[in-house]
Each structure stands twice: as C-alpha cells, then as structure tokens.
MDTraj code that builds the backbone (N, CA, C; nanometers):
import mdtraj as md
import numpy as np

residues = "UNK UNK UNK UNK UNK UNK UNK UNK UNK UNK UNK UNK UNK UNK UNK UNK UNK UNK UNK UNK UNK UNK UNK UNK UNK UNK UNK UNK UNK UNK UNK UNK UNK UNK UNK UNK UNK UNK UNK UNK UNK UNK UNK UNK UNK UNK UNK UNK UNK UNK UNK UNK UNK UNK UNK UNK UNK UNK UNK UNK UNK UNK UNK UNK UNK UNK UNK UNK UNK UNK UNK UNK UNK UNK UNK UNK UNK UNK UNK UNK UNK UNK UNK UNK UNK UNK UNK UNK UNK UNK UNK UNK UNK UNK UNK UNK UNK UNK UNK UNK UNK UNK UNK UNK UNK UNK UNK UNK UNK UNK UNK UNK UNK UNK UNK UNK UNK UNK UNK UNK UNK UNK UNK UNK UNK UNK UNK UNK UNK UNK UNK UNK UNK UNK UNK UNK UNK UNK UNK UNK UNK UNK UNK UNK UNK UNK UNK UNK UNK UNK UNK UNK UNK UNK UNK UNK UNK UNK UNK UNK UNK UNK UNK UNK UNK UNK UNK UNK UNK UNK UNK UNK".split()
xyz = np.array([
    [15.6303, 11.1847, 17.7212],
    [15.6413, 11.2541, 17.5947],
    [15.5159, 11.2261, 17.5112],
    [15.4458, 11.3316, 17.4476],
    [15.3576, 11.3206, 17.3859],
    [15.3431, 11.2481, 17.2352],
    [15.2690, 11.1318, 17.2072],
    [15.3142, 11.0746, 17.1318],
    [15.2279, 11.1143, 16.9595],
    [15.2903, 11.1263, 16.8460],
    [15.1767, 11.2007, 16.7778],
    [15.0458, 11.1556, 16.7369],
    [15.0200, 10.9972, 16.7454],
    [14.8187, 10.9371, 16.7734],
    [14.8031, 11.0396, 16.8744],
    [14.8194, 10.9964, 16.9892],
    [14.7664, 11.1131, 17.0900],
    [14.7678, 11.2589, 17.0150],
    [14.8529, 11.3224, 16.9721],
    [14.8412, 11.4936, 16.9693],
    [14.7386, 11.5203, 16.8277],
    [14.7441, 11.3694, 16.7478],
    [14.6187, 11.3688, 16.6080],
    [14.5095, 11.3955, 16.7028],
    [14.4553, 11.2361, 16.7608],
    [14.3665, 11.2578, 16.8459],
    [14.2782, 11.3739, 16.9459],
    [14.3434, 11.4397, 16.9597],
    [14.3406, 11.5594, 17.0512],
    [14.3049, 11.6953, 16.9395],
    [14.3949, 11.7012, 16.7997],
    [14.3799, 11.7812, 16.7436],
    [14.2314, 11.8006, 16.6986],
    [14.1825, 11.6565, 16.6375],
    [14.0703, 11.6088, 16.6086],
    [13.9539, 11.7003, 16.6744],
    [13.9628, 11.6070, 16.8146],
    [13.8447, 11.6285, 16.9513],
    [13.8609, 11.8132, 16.9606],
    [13.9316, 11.9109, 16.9073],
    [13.9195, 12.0534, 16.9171],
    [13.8295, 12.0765, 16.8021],
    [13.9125, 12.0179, 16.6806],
    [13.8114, 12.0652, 16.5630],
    [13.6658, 12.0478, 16.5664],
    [13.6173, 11.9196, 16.5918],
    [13.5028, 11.8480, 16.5921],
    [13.4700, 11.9437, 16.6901],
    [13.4827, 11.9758, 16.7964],
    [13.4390, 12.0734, 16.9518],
    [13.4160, 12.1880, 16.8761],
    [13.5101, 12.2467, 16.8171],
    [13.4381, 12.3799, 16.7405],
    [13.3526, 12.3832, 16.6189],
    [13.3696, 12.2779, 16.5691],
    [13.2287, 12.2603, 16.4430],
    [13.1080, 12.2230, 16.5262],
    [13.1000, 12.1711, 16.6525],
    [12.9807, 12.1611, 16.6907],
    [12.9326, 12.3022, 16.7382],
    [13.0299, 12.3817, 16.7870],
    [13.0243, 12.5240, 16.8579],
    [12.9785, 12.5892, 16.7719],
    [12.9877, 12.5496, 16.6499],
    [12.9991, 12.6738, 16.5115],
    [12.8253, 12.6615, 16.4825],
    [12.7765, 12.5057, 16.4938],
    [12.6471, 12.4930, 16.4503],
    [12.5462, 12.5057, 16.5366],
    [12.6137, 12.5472, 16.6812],
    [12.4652, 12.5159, 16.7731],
    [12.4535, 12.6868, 16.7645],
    [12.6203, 12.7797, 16.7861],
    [12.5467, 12.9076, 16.7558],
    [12.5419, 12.9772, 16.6487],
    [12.5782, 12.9175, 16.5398],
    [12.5467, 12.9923, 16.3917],
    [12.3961, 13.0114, 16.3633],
    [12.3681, 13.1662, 16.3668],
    [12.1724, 13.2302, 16.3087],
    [12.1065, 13.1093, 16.2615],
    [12.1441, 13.0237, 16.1286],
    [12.1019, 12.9278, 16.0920],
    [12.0800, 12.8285, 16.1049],
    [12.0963, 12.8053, 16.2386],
    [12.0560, 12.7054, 16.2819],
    [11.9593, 12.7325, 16.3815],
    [11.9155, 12.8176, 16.4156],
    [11.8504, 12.8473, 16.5643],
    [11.6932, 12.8237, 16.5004],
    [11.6104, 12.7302, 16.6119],
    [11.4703, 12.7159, 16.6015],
    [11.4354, 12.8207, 16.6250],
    [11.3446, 12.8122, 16.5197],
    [11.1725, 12.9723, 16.5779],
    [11.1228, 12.8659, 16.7032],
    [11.0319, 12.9456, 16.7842],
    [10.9975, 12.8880, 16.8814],
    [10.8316, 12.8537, 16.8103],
    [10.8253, 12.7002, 16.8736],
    [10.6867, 12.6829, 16.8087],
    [10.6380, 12.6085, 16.9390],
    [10.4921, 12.6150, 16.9636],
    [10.4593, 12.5960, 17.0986],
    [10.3742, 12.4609, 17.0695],
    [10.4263, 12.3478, 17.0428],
    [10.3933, 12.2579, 17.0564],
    [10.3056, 12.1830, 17.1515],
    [10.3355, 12.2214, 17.2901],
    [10.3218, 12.1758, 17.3785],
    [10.0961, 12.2137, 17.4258],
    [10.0927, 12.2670, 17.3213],
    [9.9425, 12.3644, 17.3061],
    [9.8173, 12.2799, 17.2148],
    [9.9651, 12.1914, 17.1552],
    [9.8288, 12.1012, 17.0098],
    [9.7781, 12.0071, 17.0901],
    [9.6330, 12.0283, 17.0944],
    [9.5438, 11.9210, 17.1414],
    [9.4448, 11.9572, 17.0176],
    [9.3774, 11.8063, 16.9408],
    [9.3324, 11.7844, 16.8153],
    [9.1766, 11.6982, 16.8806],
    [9.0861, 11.7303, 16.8871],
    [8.9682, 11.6274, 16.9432],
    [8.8615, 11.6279, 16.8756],
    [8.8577, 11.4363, 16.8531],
    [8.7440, 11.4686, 16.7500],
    [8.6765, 11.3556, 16.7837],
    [8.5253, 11.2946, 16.8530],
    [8.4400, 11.1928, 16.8803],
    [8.5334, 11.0690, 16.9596],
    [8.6055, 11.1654, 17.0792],
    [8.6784, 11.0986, 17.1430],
    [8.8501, 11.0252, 17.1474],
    [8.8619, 11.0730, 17.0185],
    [9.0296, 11.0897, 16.9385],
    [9.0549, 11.2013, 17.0028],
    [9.1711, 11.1501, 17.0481],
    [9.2876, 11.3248, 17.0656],
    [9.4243, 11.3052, 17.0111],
    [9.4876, 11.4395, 16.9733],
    [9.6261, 11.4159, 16.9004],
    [9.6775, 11.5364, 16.9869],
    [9.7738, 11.4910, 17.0722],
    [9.8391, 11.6029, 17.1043],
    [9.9815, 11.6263, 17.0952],
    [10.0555, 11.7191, 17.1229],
    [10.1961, 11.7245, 17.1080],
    [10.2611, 11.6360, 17.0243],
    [10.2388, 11.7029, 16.8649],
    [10.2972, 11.6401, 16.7777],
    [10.3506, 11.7482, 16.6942],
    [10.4125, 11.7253, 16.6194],
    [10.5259, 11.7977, 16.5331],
    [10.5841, 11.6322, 16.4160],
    [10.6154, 11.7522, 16.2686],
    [10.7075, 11.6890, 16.2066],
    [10.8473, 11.7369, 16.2222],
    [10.9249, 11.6772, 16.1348],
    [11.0911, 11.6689, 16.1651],
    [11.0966, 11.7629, 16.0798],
    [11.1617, 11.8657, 16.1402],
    [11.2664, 11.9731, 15.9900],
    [11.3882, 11.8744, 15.9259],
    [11.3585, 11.8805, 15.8469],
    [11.4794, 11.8429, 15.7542],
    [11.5827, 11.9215, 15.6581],
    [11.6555, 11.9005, 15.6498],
    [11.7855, 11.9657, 15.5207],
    [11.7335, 11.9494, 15.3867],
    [11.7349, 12.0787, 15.3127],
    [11.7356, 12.0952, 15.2156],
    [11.7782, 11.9653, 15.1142],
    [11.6666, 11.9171, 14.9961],
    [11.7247, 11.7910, 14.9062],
    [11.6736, 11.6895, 14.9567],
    [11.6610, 11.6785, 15.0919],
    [11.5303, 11.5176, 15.1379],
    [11.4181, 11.5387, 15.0922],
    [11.3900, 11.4329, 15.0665],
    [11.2677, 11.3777, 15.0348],
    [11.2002, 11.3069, 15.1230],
    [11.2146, 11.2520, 15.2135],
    [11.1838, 11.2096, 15.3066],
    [11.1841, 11.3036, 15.4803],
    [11.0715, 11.2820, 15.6221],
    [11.0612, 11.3230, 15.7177],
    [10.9756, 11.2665, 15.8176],
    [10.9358, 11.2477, 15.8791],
    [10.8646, 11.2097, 15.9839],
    [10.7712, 11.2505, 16.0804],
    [10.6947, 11.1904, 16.1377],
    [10.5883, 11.3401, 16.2520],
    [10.5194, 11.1894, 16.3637],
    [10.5841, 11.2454, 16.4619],
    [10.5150, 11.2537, 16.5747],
    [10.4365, 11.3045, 16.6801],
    [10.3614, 11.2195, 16.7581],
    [10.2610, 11.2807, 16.8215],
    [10.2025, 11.1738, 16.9472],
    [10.0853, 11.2042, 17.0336],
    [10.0914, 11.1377, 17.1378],
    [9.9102, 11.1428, 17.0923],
    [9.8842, 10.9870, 17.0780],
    [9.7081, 10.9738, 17.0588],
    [9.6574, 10.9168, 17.1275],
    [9.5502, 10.9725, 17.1648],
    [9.4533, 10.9202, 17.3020],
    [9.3288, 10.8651, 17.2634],
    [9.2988, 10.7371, 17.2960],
    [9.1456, 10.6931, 17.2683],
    [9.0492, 10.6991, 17.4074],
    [8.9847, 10.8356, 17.4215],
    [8.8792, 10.7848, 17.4836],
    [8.7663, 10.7625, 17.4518],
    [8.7434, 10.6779, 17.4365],
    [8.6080, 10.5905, 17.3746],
    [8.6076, 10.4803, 17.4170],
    [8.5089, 10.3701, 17.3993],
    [8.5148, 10.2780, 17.4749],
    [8.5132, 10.1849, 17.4151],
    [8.5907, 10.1677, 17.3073],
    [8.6200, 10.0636, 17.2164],
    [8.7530, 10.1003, 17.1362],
    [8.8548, 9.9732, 17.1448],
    [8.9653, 9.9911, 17.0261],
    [8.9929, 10.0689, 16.9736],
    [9.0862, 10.1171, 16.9578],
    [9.0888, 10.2269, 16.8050],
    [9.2216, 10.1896, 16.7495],
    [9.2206, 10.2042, 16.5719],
    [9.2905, 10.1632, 16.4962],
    [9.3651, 10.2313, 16.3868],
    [9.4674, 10.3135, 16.4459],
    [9.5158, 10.3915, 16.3157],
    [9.5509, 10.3395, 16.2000],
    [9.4938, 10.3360, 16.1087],
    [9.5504, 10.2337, 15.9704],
    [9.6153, 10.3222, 15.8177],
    [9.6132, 10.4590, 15.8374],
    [9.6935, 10.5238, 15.7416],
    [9.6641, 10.6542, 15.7909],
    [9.7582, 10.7394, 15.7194],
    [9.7950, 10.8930, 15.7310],
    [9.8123, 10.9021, 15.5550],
    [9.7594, 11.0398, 15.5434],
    [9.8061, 11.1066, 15.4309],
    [9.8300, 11.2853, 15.4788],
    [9.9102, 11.3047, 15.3031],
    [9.9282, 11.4676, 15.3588],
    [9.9650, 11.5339, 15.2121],
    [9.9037, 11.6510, 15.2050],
    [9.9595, 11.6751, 15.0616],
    [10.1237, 11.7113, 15.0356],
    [10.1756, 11.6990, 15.1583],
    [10.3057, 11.7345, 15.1573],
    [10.3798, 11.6003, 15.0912],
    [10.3242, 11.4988, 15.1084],
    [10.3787, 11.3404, 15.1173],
    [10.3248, 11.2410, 14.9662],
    [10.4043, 11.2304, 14.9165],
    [10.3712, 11.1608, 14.8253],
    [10.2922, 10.9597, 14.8672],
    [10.3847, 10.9803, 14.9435],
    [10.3012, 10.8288, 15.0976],
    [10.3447, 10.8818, 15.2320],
    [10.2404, 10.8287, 15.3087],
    [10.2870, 10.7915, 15.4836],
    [10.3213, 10.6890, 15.4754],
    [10.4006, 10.5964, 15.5395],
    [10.3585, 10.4878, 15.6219],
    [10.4287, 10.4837, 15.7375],
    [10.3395, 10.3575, 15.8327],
    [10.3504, 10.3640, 16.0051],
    [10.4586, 10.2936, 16.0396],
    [10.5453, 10.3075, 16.0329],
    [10.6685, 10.2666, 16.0799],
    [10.7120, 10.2245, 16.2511],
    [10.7916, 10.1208, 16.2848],
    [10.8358, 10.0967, 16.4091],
    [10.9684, 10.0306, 16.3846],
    [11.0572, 10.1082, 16.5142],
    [11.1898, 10.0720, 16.5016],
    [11.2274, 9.9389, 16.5873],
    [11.2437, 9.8196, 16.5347],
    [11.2820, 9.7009, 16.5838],
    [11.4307, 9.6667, 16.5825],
    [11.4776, 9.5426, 16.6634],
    [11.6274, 9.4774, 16.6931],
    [11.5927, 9.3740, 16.5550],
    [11.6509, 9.3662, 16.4432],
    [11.6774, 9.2693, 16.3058],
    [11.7025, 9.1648, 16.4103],
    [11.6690, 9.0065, 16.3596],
    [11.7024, 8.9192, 16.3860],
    [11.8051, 8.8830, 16.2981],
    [11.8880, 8.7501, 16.3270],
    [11.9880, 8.7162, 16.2433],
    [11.9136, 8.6267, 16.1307],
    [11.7732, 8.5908, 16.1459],
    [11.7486, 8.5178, 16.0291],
    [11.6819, 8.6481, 15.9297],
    [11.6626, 8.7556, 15.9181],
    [11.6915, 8.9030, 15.8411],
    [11.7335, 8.8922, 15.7583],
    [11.8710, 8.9148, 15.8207],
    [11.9839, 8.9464, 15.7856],
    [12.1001, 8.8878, 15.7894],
    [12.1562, 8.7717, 15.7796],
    [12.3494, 8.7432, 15.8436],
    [12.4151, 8.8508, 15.8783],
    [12.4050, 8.9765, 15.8602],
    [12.4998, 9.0356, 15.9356],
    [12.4148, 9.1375, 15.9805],
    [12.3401, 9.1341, 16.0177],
    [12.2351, 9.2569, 16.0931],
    [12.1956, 9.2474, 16.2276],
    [12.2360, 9.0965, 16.2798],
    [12.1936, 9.0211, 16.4029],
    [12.2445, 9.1429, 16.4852],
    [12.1140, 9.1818, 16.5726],
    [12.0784, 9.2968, 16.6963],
    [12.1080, 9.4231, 16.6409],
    [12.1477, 9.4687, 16.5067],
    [12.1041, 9.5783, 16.4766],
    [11.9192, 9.6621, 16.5001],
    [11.8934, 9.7609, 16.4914],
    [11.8101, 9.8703, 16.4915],
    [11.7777, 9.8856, 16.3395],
    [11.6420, 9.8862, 16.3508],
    [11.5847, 9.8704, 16.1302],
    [11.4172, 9.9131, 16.1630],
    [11.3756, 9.9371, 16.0815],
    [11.2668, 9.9598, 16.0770],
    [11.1868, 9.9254, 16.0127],
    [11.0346, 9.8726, 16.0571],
    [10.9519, 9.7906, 15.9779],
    [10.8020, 9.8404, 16.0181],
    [10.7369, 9.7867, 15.8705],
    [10.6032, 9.8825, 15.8640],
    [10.4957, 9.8295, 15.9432],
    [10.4158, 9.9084, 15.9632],
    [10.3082, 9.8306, 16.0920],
    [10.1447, 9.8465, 15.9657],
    [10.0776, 9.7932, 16.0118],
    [9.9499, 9.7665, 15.9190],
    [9.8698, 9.8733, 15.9679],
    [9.8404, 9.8773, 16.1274],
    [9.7692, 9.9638, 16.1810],
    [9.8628, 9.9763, 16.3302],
    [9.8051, 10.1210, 16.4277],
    [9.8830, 10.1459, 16.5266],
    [9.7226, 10.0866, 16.6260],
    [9.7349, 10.0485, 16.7420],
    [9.6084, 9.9514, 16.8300],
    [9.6171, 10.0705, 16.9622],
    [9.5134, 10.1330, 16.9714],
    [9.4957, 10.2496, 17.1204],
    [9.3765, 10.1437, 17.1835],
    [9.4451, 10.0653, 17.2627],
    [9.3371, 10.0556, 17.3989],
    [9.2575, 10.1640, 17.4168],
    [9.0662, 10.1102, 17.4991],
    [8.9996, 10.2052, 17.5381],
    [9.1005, 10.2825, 17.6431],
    [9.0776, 10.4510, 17.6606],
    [9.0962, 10.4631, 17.7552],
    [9.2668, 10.5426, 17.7986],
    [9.3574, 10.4446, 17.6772],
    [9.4721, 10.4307, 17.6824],
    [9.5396, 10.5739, 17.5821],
    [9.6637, 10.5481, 17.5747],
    [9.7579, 10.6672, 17.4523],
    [9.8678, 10.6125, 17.4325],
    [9.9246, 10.6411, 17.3092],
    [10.0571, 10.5787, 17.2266],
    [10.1161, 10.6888, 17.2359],
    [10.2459, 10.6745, 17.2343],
    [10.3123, 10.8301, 17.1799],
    [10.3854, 10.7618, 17.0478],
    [10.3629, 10.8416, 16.9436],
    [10.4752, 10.8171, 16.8517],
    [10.6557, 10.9067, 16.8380],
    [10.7453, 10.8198, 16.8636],
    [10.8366, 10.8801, 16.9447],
    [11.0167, 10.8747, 16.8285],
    [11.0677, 11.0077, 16.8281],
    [11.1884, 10.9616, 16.7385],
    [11.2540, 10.7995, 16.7777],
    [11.3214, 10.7268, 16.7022],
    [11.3814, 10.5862, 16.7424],
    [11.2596, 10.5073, 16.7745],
    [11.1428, 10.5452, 16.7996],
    [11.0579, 10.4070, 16.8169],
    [10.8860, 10.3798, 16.6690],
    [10.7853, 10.4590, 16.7190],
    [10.7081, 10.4629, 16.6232],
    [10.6545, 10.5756, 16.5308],
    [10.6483, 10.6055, 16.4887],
    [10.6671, 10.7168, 16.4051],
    [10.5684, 10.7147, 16.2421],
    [10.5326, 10.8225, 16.1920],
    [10.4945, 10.7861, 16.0422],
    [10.5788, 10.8959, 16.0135],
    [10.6647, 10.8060, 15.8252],
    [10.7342, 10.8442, 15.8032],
    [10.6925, 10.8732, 15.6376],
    [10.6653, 11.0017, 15.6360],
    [10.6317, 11.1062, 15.5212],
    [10.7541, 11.0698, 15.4281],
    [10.6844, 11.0250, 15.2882],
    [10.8211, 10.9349, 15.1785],
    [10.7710, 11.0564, 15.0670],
    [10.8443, 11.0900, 14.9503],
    [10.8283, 11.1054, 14.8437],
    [10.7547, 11.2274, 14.8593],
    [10.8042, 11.3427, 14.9835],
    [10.7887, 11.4772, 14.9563],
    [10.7426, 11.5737, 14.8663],
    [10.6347, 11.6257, 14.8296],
    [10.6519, 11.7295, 14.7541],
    [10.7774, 11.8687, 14.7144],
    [10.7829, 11.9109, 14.8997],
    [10.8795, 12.0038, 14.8928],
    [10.9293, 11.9667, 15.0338],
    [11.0486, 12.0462, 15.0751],
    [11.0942, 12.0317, 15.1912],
    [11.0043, 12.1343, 15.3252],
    [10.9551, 12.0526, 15.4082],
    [10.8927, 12.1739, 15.4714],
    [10.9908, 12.2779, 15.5528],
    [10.9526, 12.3803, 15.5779],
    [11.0112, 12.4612, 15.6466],
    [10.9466, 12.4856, 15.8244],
    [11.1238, 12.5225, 15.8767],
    [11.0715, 12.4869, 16.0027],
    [10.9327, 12.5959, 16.0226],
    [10.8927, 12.6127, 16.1302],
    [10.8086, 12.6769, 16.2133],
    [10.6603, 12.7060, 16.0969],
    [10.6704, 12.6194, 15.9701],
    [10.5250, 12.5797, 15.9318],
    [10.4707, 12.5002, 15.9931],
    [10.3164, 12.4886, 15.8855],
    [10.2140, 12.3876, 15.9883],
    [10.1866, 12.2938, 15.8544],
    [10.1876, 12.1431, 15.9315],
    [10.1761, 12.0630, 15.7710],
    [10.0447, 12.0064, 15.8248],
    [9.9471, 11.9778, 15.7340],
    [9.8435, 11.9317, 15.7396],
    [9.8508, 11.7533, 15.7397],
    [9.7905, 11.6633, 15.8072],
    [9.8329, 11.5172, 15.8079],
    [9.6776, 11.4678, 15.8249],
    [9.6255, 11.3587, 15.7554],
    [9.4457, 11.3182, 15.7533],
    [9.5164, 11.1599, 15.7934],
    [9.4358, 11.1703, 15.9108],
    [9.4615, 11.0177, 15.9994],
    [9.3629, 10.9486, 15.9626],
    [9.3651, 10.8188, 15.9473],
    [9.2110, 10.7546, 15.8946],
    [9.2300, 10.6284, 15.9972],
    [9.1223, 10.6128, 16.0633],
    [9.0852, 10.5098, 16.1798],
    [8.9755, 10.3952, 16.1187],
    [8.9918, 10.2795, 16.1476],
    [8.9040, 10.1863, 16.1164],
    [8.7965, 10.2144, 16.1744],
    [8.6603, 10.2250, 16.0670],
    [8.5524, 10.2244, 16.1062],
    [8.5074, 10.3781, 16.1743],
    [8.6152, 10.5162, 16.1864],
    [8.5804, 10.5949, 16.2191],
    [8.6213, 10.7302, 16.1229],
    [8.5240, 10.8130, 16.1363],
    [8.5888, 10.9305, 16.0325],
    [8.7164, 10.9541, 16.0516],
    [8.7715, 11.0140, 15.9547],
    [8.9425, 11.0997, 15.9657],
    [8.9347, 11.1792, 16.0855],
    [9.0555, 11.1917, 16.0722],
    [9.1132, 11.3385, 16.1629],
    [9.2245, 11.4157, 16.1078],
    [9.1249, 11.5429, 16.0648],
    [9.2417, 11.6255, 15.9863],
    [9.3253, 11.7056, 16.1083],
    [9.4686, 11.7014, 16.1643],
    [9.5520, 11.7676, 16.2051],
    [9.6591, 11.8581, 16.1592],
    [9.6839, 11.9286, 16.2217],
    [9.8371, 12.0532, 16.1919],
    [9.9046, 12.0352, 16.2805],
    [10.0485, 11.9466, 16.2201],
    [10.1171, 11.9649, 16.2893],
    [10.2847, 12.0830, 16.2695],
    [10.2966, 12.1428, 16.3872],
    [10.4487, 12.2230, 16.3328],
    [10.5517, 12.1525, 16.2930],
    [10.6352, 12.2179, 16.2176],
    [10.7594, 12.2040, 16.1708],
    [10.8510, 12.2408, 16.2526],
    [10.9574, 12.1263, 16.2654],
    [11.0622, 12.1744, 16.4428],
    [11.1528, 12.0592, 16.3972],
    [11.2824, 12.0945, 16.4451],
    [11.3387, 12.0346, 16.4546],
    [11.3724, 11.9059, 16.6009],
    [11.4515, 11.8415, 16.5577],
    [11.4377, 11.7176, 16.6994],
    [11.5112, 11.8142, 16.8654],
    [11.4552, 11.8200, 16.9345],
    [11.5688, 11.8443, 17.0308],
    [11.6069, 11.7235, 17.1160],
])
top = md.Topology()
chain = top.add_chain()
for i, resn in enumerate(residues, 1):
    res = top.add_residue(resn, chain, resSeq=i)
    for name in ("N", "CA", "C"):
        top.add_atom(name, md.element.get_by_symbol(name[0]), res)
traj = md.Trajectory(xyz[None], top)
C-alpha cells in the first residue's frame, strides 16, 4: 500500500520534472548560438582562446569569464589583473577545499579565494574553468546580455595588455 511520504515524494519528483521541462524548452531560455570555439586573441606570444563570460539573470551584479591562455614565449608569464568597462572590479579568483582552521564549520567545504597573479609556464596553458579559476567581474555596470561581446584588458607583468572580446553565453 502506498504510503503518503512516498506519494508526496513522487508528487514532488513530477513537478520539479516539469519545471525543469518548462525551462529547458521555454523561447526564453534558448541560447543564440555564439561560436566560441573561433576566439583565438594573439599578441607577442600571448594567446586567449575559447573564452566567454557567464550570462546572468537580470538584478546581478556580479559574473564571471573564462578562457584558456597560452604562453608561448620563453619566459614566465604573469596574469596580475583584468579590467572591463562592464566591471566595476575583476578579480582572479580560485575555487579551494576551506580548511577547518577557516572556518569551524566549513571544514572540506568549496570557497573561493583571490589569487595575486595567474603563473603560465613557458610553453604551457591554463584554462580558466567554471568551479575552478576564473575572474570574477564584481560591481557591474549593467547586466550583459547573452550573445554580446564584452571587452576585458588583461595586464601581464612586465608585458603590454591584451585587449580581448569575449561572448556572452550561458554555462552549458
């Protein structure tokens, strides 16, 4: 006999099943197609490729942008800030496990903490990746919209900027 936790339970797991149904095919939600996969950025041996910021919901102020950077050159390279006129600040963010001396109750949680500079071996490439490193665009001007292009000025120790465009997309 069906007991009624179980038939809540169950009622639940339909609703939730069709609100997800409702949002993956409701018009408004559907990505423009943006061809990401095309941005290559090169400048005195810097490359930025396949990067994109995060679409966000209407009312944040906050977003993020990743990308995959390549040093070929034959020395170090040191990302040490981003700006953007979209962003009131960047900063370089990485997602770490909190220790328990943190926090008392955070022990092996997921948190995030700021990095000074990002380090590209000669030769080598970082990807900046959702959940791991990332720069995270604070204090928005406006909300971008998807399938724009936001402008982001990378500044490297000891080497000129690199002005990039990256699209607006959501995470898949």
């Amino acid at each position: 006999m069906w007991s009624w936790r179980l038939l809540t339970v169950l009622a639940a797991l339909l609703v939730l099943a069709g609100g997800v149904w409702w949002l993956r095919s409701a018009p408004h939600t559907r990505q423009a197609p943006v061809e990401t996969a095309l941005l290559h950025v090169s400048q005195g041996g810097i490359s930025v490729l396949n990067g994109f910021v995060l679409a966000v919901p209407p009312g944040s102020n906050v977003s993020s942008a990743y990308f995959t950077l390549r040093n070929d050159t034959e020395a170090p390279l040191g990302l040490i800030r981003a700006s953007s006129p979209l962003a009131g600040q960047i900063t370089l963010m990485q997602t770490a496990t909190v220790a328990a001396s943190d926090h008392a109750h955070a022990h092996g949680m997921q948190g995030m903490q700021p990095l000074d500079s990002l380090k590209v071996s000669p030769g080598q490439e970082v990807t900046l990746t959702p959940g791991r490193t990332h720069l995270m665009l604070e204090d928005l001007t406006r909300v971008p919209r998807e399938g724009e292009r936001v402008t982001l000025i990378l500044s490297f120790q000891g080497r000129p900027d690199l002005p990039v465009e990256l699209p607006v997309r959501r995470f898949e």
